[in-house]
N, C-alpha and C positions, 0 to 999 in steps of 0.2 A: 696396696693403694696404687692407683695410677694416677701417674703426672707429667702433664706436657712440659716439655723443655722449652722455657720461654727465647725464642729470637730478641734481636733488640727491639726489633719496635711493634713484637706483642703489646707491650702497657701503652704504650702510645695510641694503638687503637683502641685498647680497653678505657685510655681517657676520652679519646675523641666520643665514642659512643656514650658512654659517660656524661660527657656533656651537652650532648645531642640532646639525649633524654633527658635534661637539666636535673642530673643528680646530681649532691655531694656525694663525698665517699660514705658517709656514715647512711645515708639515706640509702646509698644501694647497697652496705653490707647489710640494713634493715630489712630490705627488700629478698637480697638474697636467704637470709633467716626466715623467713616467712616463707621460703620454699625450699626450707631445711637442710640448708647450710648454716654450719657452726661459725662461717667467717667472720671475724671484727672486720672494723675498721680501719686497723691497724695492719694486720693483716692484709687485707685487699689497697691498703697503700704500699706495703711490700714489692705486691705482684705488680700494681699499674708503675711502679718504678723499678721494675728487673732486680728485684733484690730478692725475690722469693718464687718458684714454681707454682702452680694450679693442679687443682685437681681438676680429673674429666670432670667427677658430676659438679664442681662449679662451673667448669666450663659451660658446660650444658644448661646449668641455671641461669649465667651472664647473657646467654644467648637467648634464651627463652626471655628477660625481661630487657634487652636491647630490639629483643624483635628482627634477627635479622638470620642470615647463614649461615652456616661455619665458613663459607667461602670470604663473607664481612667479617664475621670477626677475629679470622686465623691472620689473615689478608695472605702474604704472600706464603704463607707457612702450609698454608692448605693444599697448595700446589704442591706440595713436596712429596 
């Protein structure tokens, strides 16, 4: 399994976008499962509060239903 080492303020952007696209958490662990992720909601309250790592292909999920870059949603971590 592979999994990004969250910085601090990966979940912080994971909320901002989050909120952007006016989702709750449950609605975008829903969202994520519809593109087949196992993730709750529990779960992805974990990650957007640094309490738990991500998997790439969520990664790749969150990014595909944010609509945006790895460059947007690593923010500075992408640089690295």
């Amino acid at each position: 399994m592979n999994a990004i080492i969250q910085s601090e303020n990966l979940g912080e952007i994971f909320r901002r976008l989050r909120n952007k696209c006016g989702l709750t958490q449950a609605a975008l662990a829903t969202q994520m499962q519809l593109h087949g992720s196992i993730m709750s909601r529990e779960t992805y309250a974990q990650i957007e509060h640094g309490g738990r790592n991500i998997k790439v292909s969520d990664l790749k999920i969150l990014k595909k239903i944010f609509g945006v870059s790895y460059e947007e949603l690593l923010g500075d971590a992408a640089e690295r």
